[in-house]
C-alpha positions as CSV (number, residue, x, y, z in Angstrom):
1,X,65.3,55.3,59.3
2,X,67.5,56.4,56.2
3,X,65.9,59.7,54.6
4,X,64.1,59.3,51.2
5,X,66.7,61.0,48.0
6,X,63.9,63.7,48.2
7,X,64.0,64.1,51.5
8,X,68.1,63.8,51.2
9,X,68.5,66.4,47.9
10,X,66.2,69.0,50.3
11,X,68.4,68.7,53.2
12,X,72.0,68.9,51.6
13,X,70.8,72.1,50.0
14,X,69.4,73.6,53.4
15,X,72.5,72.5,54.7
16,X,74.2,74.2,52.0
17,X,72.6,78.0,52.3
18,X,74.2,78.0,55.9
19,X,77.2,79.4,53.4
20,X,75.8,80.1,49.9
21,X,72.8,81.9,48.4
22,X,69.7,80.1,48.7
23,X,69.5,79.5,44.9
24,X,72.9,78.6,44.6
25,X,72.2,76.2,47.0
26,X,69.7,74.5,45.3
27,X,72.0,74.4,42.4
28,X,74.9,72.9,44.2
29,X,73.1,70.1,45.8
30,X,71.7,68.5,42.5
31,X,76.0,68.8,41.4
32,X,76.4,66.8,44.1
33,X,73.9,64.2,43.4
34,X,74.8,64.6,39.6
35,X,78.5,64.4,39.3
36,X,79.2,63.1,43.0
37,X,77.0,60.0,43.4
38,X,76.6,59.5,39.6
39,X,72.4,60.4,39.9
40,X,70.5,62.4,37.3
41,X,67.6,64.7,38.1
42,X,65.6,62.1,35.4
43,X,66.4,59.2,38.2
44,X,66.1,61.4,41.0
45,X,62.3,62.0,39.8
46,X,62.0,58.5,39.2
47,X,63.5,57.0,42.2
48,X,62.9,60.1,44.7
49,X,60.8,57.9,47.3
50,X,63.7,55.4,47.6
51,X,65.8,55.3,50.7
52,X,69.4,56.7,50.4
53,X,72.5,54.1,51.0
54,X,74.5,54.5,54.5
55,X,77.3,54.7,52.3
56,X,76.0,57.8,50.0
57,X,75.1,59.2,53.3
58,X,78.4,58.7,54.3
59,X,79.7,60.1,51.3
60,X,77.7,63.2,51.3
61,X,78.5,63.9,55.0
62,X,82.1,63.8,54.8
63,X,81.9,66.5,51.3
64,X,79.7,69.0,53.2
65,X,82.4,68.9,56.5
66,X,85.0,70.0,54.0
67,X,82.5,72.1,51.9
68,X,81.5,74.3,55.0
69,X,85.1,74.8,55.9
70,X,85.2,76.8,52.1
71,X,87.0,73.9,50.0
72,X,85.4,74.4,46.0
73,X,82.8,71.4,44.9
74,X,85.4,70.7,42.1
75,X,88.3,70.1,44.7
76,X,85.9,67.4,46.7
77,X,84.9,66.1,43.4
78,X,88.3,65.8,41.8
79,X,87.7,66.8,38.4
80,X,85.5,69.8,36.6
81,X,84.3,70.2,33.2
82,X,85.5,72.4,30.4
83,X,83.6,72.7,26.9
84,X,82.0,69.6,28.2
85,X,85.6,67.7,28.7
86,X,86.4,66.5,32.2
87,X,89.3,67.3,33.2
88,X,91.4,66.5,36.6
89,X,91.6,69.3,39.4
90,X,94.2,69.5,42.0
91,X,95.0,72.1,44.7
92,X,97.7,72.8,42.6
93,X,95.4,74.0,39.4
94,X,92.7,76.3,39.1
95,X,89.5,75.4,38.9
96,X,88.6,76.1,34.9
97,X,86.5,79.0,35.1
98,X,83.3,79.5,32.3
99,X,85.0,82.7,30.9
100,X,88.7,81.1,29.6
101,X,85.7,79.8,26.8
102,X,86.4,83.3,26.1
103,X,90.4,82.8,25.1
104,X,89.8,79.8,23.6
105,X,87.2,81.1,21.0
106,X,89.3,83.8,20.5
107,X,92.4,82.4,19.7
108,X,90.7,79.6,17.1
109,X,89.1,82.7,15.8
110,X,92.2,84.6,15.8
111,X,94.8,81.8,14.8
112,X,92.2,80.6,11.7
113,X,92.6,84.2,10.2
114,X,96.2,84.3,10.8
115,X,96.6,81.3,9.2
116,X,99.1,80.1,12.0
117,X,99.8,76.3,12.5
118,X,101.3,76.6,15.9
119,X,100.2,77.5,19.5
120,X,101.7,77.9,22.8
121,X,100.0,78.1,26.2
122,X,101.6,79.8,29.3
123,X,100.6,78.9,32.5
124,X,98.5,75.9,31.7
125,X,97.6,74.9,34.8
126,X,95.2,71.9,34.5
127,X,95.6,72.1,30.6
128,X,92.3,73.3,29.7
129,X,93.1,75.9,27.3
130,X,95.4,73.6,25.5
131,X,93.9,70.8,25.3
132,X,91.0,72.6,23.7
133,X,92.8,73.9,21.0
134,X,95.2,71.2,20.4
135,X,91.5,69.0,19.8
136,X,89.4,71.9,18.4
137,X,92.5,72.9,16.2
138,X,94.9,72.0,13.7
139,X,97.8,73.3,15.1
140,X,101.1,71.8,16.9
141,X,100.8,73.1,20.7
142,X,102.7,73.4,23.1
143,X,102.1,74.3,26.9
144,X,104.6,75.9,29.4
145,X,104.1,76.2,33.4
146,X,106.1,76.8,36.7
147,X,104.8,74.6,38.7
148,X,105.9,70.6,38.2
149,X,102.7,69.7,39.8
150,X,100.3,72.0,37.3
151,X,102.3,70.0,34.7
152,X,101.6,66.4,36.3
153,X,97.8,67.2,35.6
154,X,98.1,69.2,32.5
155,X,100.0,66.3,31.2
156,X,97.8,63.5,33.1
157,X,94.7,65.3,31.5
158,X,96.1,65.6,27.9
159,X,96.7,61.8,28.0
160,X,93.0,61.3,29.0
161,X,91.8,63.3,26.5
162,X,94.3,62.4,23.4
163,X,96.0,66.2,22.9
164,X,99.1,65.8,21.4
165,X,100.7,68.9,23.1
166,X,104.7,69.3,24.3
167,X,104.6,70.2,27.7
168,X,107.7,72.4,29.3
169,X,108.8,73.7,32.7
170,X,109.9,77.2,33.1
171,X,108.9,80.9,33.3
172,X,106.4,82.0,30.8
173,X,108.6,81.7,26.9
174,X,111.9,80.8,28.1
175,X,111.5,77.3,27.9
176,X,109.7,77.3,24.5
177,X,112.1,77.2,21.2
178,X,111.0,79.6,18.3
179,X,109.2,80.1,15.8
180,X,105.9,80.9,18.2
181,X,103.3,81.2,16.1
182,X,99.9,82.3,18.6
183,X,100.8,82.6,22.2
184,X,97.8,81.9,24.7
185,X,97.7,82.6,28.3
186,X,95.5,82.8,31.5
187,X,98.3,84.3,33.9
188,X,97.7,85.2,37.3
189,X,96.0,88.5,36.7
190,X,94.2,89.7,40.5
191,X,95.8,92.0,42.3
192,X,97.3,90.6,46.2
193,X,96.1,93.9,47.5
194,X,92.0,92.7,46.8
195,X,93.1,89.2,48.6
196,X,91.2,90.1,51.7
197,X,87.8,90.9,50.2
198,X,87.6,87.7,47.8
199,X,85.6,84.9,47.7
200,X,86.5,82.2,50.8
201,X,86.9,79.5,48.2
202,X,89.6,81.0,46.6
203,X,91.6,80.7,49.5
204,X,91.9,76.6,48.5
205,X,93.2,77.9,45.0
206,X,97.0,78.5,44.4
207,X,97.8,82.0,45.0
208,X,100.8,81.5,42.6
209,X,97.9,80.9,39.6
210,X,96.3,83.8,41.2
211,X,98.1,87.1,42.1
212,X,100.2,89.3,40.6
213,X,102.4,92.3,41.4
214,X,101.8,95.3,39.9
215,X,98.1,95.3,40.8
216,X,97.7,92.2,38.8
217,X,99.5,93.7,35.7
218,X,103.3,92.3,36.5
219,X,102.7,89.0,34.3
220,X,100.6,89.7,31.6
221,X,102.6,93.2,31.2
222,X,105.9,90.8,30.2
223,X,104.5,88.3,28.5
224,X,103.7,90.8,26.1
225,X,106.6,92.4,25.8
226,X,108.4,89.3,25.6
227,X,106.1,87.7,23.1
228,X,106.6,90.6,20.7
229,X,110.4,89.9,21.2
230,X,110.2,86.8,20.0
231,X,108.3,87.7,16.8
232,X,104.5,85.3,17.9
233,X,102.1,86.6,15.2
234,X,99.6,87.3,18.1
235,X,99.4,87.3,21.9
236,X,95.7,86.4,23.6
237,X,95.7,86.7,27.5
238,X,92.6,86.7,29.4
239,X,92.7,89.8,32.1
240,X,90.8,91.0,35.1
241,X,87.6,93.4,34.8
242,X,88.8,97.1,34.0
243,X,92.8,96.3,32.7
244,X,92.0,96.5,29.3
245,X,92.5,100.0,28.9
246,X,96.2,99.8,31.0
247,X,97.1,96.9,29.1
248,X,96.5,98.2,25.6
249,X,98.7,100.7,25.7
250,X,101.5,98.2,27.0
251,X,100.8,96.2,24.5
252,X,101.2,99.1,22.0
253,X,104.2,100.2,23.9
254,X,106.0,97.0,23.4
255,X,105.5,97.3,19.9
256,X,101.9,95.3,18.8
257,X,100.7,97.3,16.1
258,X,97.0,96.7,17.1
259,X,95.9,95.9,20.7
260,X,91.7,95.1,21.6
261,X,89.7,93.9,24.3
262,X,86.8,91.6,24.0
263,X,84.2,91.7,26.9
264,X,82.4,89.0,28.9
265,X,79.0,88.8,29.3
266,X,78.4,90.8,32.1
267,X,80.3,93.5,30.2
268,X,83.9,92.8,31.8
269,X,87.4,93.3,30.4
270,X,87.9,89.6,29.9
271,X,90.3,88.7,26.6
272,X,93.2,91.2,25.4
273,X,94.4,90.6,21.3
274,X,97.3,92.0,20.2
275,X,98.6,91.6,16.7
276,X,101.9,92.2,15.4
């Protein structure tokens, strides 16, 4: 006999604290009934006593086989939400992470005081941080990456959504043509040598969007210098917890006249400003 969704919701997140906190659980397995089979929690109330399809079953089943071997919820899904956009995920992308709300707050903040009226992002990935400024923004952006299949989706994504950006292939500003304007990044920023002790899921994730030499500083360290170079009004780069201080006085070494960092809300070096 085919479980009721009550009965179905309390198994999956049993299930699912074989390999993640009890409460996170919980939290995952209304996700999967939310965003994966399309059901609310108002319809779930509603419709709890009702038996659950053979083909949701089937569904569910074949998510939690890949889900106990570490694969990330947004991976299965195929797409994850950024200030409430969805946007397309692909092993090749990170998944868009709560705190880049951070860089993208920042530079609209930044950019609107500066009076700037363009914006480039380096190492878009999936596109989330510019996409959200090209729409939340007046500005002409512009978004560079490495990787031709981090451009597919940034570009695939930008379409959906209806960002006018100018997408180019190459190594942080080389590709992009002056003048600069603000320059926005989320570069790999986690140093290789704290691999071993990170979160399973992360394994799934691209360790090029990831790691950096230089205990994480390599990247961020010369897009800096580079972006100072080339005469940007401002560089914003969201870095790892406790860089802030090491990276503020590269910045101010490559010439910035005023480097800051802006915490998260757990109290974490999260966003680095400098301003020429």
């Amino acid at each position: 006999m085919a479980p009721t969704y009550r009965q179905f919701r309390h198994d999956l997140a049993e299930a699912l604290s074989a390999f993640l906190e009890p409460e996170e659980a919980l939290a995952e397995s209304f996700l999967w009934l939310e965003e994966g089979l399309g059901l609310g929690r108002a319809w779930l109330a509603a419709h709890g006593q009702e038996p659950v399809p053979e083909a949701s079953s089937a569904q569910v089943q074949a998510w939690l086989q890949r889900r106990r071997a570490g694969e990330p919820w947004a991976y299965l899904l195929g797409w994850a939400l950024f200030r409430d956009r969805r946007y397309q995920v692909t092993p090749a992308t990170l998944i868009p992470r709560p705190e880049t709300e951070l860089l993208v707050e920042a530079a609209l903040d930044v950019g609107a005081r500066l009076g700037i009226d363009r914006c480039v992002d380096i190492g878009t990935g999936s596109g989330i941080v510019a996409v959200s400024l090209a729409l939340e923004s007046p500005w002409q952006v512009s978004a560079t990456d490495l990787s031709p299949a981090a451009l597919a989706a940034a570009r695939a994504n930008a379409t959906a959504l209806g960002a006018p950006i100018t997408f180019y292939e190459g190594s942080l500003l080389d590709p992009v043509p002056d003048p600069l304007g603000l320059v926005v990044a989320n570069l790999p920023y986690v140093d290789p040598a704290d691999g071993p002790g990170l979160q399973r899921e992360l394994a799934f994730e691209p360790a090029t969007a990831l790691f950096a030499p230089e205990g994480g500083l390599a990247l961020t360290s010369a897009l800096l210098l580079q972006a100072r170079t080339r005469g940007a009004a401002a560089c914003l780069l969201e870095i790892g917890a406790g860089q802030g201080g090491e990276l503020c006085r590269r910045a101010m070494g490559a010439g910035w006249a005023k480097a800051m960092i802006h915490q998260d809300l757990a109290g974490h070096d999260r966003i680095l400003v400098a301003l020429s």
